[in-house]
Structures are given as C-alpha cells and as structure tokens.
N, C-alpha and C positions, 0 to 999 in steps of 0.2 A: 465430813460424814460420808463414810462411802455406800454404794449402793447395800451391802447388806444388810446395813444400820434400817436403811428405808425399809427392807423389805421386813424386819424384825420390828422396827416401829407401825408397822401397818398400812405405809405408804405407798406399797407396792407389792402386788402378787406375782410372787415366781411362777414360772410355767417353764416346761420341757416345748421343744419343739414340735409342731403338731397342729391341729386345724384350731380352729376361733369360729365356733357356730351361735347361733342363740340360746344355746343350753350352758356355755358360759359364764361363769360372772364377772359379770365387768364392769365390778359397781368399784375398783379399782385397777388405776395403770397394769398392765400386764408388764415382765420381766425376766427375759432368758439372760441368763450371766456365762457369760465365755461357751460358746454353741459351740459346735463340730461342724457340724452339718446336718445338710437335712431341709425338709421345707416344711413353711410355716405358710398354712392355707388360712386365710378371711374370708369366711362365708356367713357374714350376719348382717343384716339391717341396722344393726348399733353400730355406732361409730367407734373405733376402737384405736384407745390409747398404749403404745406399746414402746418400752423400752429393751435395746438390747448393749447390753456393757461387756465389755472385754479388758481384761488385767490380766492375761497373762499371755504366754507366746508361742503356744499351740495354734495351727493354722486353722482356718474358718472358712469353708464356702456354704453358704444359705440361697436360698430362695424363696423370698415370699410372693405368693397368688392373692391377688385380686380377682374375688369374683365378681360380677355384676354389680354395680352399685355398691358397692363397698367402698369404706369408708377410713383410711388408716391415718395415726400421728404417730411416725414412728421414731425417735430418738436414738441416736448410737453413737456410742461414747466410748474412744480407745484413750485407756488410761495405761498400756504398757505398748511395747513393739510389738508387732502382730504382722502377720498376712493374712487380709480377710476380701473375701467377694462374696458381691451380693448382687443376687439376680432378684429382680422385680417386675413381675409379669402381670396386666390389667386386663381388667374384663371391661367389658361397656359401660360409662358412665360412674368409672371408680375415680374413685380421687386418692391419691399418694401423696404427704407433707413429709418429709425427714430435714432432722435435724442435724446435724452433724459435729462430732467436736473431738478435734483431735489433740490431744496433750503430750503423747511423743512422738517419736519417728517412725508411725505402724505404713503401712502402705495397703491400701484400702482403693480395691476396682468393686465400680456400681456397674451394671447396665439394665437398663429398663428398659421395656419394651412394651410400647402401648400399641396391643394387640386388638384393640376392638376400639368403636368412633364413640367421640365425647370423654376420653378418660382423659385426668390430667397429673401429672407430678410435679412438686414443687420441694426443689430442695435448697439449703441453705447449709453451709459449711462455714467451722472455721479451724483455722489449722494453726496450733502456736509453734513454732521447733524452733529450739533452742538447744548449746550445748554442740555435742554433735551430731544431732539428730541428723536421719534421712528421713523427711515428711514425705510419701507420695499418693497421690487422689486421683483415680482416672477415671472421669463417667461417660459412660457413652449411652445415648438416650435413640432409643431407636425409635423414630414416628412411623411403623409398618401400614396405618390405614388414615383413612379422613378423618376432620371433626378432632385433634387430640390438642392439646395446650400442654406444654413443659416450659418451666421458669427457672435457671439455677444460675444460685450466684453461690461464689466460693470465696473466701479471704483468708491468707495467709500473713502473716508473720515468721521472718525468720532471723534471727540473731546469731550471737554467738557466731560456729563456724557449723552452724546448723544449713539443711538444703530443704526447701520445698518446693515438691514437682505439681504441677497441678495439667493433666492430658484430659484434653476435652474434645468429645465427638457428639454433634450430632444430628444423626441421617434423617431424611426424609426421602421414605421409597417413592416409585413414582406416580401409582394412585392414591398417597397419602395427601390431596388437596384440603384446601384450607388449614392446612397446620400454624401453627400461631408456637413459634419456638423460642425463648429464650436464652443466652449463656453469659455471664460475667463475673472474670476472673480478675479481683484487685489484691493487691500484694503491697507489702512495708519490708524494706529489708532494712535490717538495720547493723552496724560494724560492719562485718566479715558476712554478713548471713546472706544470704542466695537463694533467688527463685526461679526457678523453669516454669513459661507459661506458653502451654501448644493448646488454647480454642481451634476448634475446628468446625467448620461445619459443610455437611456432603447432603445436595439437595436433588433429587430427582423430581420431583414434581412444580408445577408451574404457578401456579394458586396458592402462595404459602405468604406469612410473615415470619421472619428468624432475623437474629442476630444476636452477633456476640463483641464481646471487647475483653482487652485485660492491660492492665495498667500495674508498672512496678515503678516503686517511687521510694521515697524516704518521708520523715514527718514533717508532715508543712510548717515551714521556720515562720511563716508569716503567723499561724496560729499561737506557736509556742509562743512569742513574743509580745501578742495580744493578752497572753493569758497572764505572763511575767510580769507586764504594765498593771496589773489588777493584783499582784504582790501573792503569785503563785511563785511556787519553785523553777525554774525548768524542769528538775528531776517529774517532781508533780505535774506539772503540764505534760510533759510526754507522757508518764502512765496514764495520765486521764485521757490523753488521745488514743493510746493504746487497746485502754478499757471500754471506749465510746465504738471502737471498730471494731472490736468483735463480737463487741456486748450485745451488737442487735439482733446477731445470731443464735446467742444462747437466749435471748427475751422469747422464742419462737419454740423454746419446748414446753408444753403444754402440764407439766408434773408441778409443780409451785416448789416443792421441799429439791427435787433434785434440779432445777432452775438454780436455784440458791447456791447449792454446792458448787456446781458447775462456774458459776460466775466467783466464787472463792477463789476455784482453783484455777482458773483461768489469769487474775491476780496473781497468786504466787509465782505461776510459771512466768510472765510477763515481768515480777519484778523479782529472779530468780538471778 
C-alpha cells in the first residue's frame, strides 16, 4: 500500500510545506510527499504527528523549526534513490522523535541543532541496501547550549554488492554543559555487502555524558542454530533475525496502517 492509498483512504492528511499552528487539523498524521524544499515551521501546543515520503529522485533540502515546546513524530521513508537534507532546528524545551527507513540507495544528511536548553532528539534509522545500492546516512547533532539530551541509534543491513555508509557527528560546543549525548551505529553485512561506519564525537565542554559505538558483524551462527534445533529453516532463521533487527525501528512510527506497510516492505527487500 503505498502512501497515497493512505492519504485517499483517510489515513493521512497531505499538506504542502509551510508552518503547523493551532489552527490546523491534526485530528490526522500530517504528509508532504517528495518536498523540494523549503521549511516546515511547528508552532502548536499539539503534538504533531508528521510523515514525509520520497519516491522519486528530484533533490530535497528541508528544514524543520521547533518552536518552544513543540512537540514532533516525524517519520521519513526513501522509497527510491534520492538526495535529501534535512535541517532540524529546536527551540526550548522541544522534543524531536524521527523515524527513519531507508529501502534504496538514497543518501540522506540530517543535522540538528539544539539551539535553546532542555530540547531533545531522538532518532532511530534503519537502512536495508541491497543489490547495488549506495546507502548513505550522515547525522550531525549539534549540542550549541546546556540542558539538551540527543539519542540516535542507526542499523544497517547490506547485501548483495550493496554499500552502506553510516558518518556520524556529534559536537558539544563549549558552554553546552550538562549535555547527556548519545550515538549507536550497528550493522549486518551479509555476502558481498559492505559497511562504512565513522561515529564521531567532538566535545568542548566539561560537564557532559556522550557516547557512542558501532559494531559490523554477520548473523550470529550461535542463534541460527538454536532456532534450527526447534525445526526452523535456516533460510527462516536468518529472515526472522533479519526482521527482529530492523523491526524495532520501524515499531517506533507512530501511523499504525503505514507501520504495517513499512514492515511488508521491509520483508520483501530483506528477502529479495
């Protein structure tokens, strides 16, 4: 079911690029479909569920604002090869959740910048490339003030003679004390498949928690094995470990009907 089924079924409200006040209705997910550009301002006390999709392979720079206490889930789904960036800029006491879910080789730069104390971002990715895809993800999470929390974990999968890059930044300036940072990049290669993994992290201030890890490995034989002894397949044992690692990424978008699809097609690619 692809997104415009949802948005014809009632699932989802299109919207053009443009601000998100109280005079909106958001009595359903919000949904930009393949953006240009442009920024998309949040200025409501609601909590605001938003999806943005891309299927085709016109380039995409956006910018969403956080204002003050604002409140976003935002979900972004590349279903074709793309170049896209997205700037994410927080007011005081905002909170940022993205979901991420990449299905080819689009290459996708985030950077966020938590511009005012007490905002937090939490993202979660997952990247399938297969084929011959070129997967790349590069986030840099900028902590410019005190008081901010960022959490991001990313997981890849890549197959085939497929490559997934995964470049990770991020800074804490030097009167950003007490920051509380996050980064974890874990990875499955599998045959031929290939992953690039650069965590980074650049800290000027004294007062902080951060860290980060990334881990590339192949499917734990010990699992497979256990699963085989209980009169699984192996074929079926690895897609269900397959499906167990990504799936808990896509459990984290908030749409129920586009959850669903999401985890389909995240199956086919996996067993493609």
């Amino acid at each position: 079911m692809a997104v415009r089924e949802l948005i014809a079924e009632g699932v989802l409200r299109e919207m053009k690029v443009g601000r998100i006040d109280d005079k909106c209705d958001l009595s359903l997910p919000l949904v930009v479909v393949n953006p240009r550009k442009g920024e998309i301002e949040v200025a409501t006390s609601q909590r605001v569920s938003l999806v943005v999709w891309h299927d085709d392979a016109k380039e995409c720079a956006l910018t969403l604002c956080l204002a003050p206490h604002a409140q976003v889930s935002l979900t972004e789904v590349y279903a074709s090869e793309k170049y896209v960036s997205l700037t994410i800029e927080q007011g005081e006491a905002s909170e940022c959740n993205v979901t991420t879910v990449m299905l080819r080789g689009a290459h996708a730069a985030y950077e966020t910048l938590l511009n005012a104390p007490h905002s937090s971002f939490v993202m979660n990715t997952a990247v399938v490339a297969g084929g011959f895809d070129h997967a790349v993800l590069s986030l840099v999470t900028r902590h410019n003030v005190a008081d901010c929390k960022s959490d991001s974990t990313i997981k890849s999968v890549a197959s085939g003679r497929a490559v997934a890059e995964f470049k990770g930044l991020v800074y804490v300036a030097q009167d950003a004390q007490r920051t509380d940072a996050k980064q974890l990049n874990r990875n499955i290669e599998l045959g031929a498949g290939r992953v690039v993994s650069e965590p980074q992290l650049e800290i000027y201030a004294d007062d902080v928690k951060c860290s980060h890890g990334s881990t590339v490995g192949q499917l734990d034989e010990q699992a497979i094995y256990y699963m085989r002894q209980r009169g699984i397949s192996e074929e079926s044992a690895e897609r269900l470990m397959l499906e167990g690692f990504v799936g808990d990424v896509v459990a984290k978008c908030d749409v129920e009907a586009l959850r669903n699809h999401l985890t389909e097609e995240l199956s086919k690619r996996l067993n493609g």
